[in-house]
C-alpha positions in Angstrom: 102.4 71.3 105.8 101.6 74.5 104.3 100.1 77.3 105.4 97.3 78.7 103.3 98.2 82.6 102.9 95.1 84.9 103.0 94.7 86.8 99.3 93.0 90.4 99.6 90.0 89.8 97.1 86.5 91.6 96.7 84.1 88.2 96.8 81.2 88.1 94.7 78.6 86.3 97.2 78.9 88.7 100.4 79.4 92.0 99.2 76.2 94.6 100.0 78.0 97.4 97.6 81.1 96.3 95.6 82.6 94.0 98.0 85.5 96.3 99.7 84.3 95.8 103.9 84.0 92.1 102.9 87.2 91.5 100.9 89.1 93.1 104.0 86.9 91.2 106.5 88.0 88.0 105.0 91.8 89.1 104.9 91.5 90.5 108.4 89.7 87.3 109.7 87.2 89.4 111.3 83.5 89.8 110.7 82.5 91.8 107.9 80.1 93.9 110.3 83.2 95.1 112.4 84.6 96.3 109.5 81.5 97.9 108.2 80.8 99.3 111.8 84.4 100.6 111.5 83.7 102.4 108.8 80.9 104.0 109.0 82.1 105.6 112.2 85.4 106.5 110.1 82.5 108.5 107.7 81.4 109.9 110.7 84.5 111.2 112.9 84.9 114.7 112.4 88.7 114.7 111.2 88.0 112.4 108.4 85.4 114.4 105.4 82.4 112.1 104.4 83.7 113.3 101.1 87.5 111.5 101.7 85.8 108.4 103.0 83.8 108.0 99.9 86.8 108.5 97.8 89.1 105.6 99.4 86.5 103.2 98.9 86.1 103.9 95.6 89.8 103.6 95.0 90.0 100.6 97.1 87.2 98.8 95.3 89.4 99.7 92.0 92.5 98.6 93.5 91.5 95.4 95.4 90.7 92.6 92.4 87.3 90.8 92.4 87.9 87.3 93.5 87.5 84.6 90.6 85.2 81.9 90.2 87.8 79.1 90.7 88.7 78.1 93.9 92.4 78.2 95.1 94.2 75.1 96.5 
């Protein structure tokens, strides 16, 4: 039997902005609002600039590849 291995994509249908909290929701397994919950408070948290937070979702949502239209098997 195989195991179906989880694929880091940014979907199309659940994204709010370009998909980055949902694509690594659906890798994680996890809720999408955890992850946005997550990092929003990661924005927040003194250590961590507003400014740097921006800047590695940007370069996640360029790294991560938009999921296609076909589906898997």
């Amino acid at each position: 039997m195989k195991k179906k291995i989880a694929k880091l994509r940014r979907p199309k249908e659940t994204r709010k902005l370009l998909g980055v909290c949902a694509g690594l929701a659906n890798f994680l397994g996890i809720d999408v609002i955890y992850v946005r919950m997550i990092w929003v408070l990661v924005c927040l948290f003194p250590p961590v600039s507003t400014l740097t937070a921006i800047a590695a979702y940007i370069v996640l949502a360029y790294v991560i590849p938009e999921e296609k239209d076909y589906i898997d098997v």
